[in-house]
Phi, psi and omega in degrees: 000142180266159190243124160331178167040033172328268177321344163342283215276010170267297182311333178220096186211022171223155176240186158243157192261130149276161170255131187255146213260134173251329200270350139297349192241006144092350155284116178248189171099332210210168168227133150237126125315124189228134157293091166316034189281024160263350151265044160278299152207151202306322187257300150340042184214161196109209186294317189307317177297324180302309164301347210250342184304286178306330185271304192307318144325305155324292193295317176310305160301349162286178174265027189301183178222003183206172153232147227223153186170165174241199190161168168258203180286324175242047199287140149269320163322313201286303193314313180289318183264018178262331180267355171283288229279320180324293163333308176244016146080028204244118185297140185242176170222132170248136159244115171262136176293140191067105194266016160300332187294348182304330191288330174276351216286355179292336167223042137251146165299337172278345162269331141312309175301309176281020188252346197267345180283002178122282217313115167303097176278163178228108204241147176251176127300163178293317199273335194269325188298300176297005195240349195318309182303339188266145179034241184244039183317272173339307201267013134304327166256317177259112170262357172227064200298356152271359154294007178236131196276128206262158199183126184267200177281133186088006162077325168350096174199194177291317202297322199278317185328313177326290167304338177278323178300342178275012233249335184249135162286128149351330172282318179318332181301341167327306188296182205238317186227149174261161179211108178221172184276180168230124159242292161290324175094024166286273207334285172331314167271012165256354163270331172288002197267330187270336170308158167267155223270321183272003186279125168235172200232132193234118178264115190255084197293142128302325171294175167274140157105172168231086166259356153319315155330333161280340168284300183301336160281274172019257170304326191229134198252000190261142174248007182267065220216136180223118191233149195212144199229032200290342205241060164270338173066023198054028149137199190277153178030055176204149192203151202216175196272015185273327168296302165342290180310304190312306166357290208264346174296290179322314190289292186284347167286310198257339173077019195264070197293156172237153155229180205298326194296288245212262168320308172319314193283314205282324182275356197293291193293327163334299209288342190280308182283339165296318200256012181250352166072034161304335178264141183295163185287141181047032170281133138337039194308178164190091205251142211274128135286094205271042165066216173094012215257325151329336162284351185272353169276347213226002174245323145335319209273325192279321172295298192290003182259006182216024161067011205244131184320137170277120176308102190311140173240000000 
């Protein structure tokens, strides 16, 4: 099968670092910087262009005839790779965790959306969705689940760590410290791959806990690394208005959307961590904005069922 865009992931493969004003936020001391891998591209950008490029490669050459891949309700993994297959004409499947969301699914936007890209949902149970890797859980809903080149969830693999290693430039070697959030820990263990000897690399788990370390021994052999999950906000995808406020703040100082999942927690603990004087004085920063913006209509929706202040957009 021919596949569009042969050149796509050459033509758009770099962001710019901006510099962010410290001195409205009462902080001095540091050059902090944000990588702008969220304009790589409008639907595609951020870490997701990063994972998906070597497996969307991989995959045009095999004999799949699809790709197949998971997610939650508000996945960016999932958005992204429903806007990959659109792009390049490649059929895709999402298995959404939980299959109460079908009934709903006309008013979340990111499973509208990717339904709009083409993308087949398959909605599970919860119990199944976590066993999905044992025997044959899957192939009860896809029965003819070897035609399909498979991505797990959150894109995590060698191919993506791969992609992720591109993600800092040859200019990048300047900064003292790198900084992204964590979700799986591919991203991370593919900027750490990338780092220089004088570099460290500062990890914001969004989950409880840092068990991600071990996807990062995995992938990755540098160790020069500090990962904290102190800015969590009690866990993946939950947030309270005090994240909320910083947002809209960030937003009106730096002109800069975050969105909530992911970048927000990571710039949050940045700023926390300057006025706890974790960074040497007058050190370099440089923190990945890894995209994920798409998610902030379907986390409004959720702030307004609970009464909570709203992420401006």
């Amino acid at each position: 099968m021919a596949y569009d865009n042969p050149n796509f992931f050459h033509t758009k493969s770099s962001s710019i670092n901006e510099e962010i004003s410290l001195e409205p936020f009462s902080i001095s001391g540091y050059s902090l910087f944000m990588k702008r891998e969220d304009r790589i591209h409008s639907e595609v950008s951020g870490n997701k262009f990063r994972k998906l490029k070597y497996l969307v490669e991989d995959m045009k050459v095999s004999p799949k005839r699809a790709i197949l891949t998971f997610g939650g309700a508000f996945s960016n993994h999932i958005a992204a790779t429903a806007a990959m297959g659109k792009l390049f004409g490649i059929p895709t499947v999402g298995v959404i965790r939980g299959e109460e969301l079908e009934q709903y699914k006309e008013n979340n936007p990111t499973l509208q959306y990717a339904s709009g890209c083409g993308m087949r949902l398959i909605f599970i149970s919860r119990s199944d969705y976590r066993d999905k890797d044992q025997g044959d859980v899957l192939k009860r809903y896809v029965s003819d689940l070897h035609e399909y080149y498979i991505i797990p969830e959150g894109g995590t693999s060698s191919l993506a760590v791969k992609g992720c290693s591109e993600i800092l430039s040859d200019t990048d070697t300047k900064f003292d410290y790198v900084a992204a959030a964590v979700g799986t820990g591919g991203t991370f263990a593919g900027i750490l791959n990338s780092l220089q000897p004088h570099q460290e690399g500062i990890g914001f788990s969004v989950l409880n806990g840092t068990f991600q370390k071990e996807i990062l021994g995995k992938f990755s052999n540098n160790t020069h690394y500090h990962l904290t999950d102190k800015y969590n906000f009690g866990g993946y995808a939950k947030i309270d208005s005090e994240l909320v406020r910083f947002i809209n703040k960030f937003k009106e100082i730096a002109g800069i959307q975050l969105d909530p999942v992911y970048t927000a927690k990571m710039m949050y603990g940045i700023m926390n961590l300057m006025k706890e004087g974790y960074f040497r004085k007058n050190s370099r920063i440089l923190a990945i904005h890894t995209g994920g913006l798409q998610g902030i209509e379907g986390m409004n929706l959720r702030l307004k069922s609970k009464n909570l202040p709203q992420i401006e957009i």
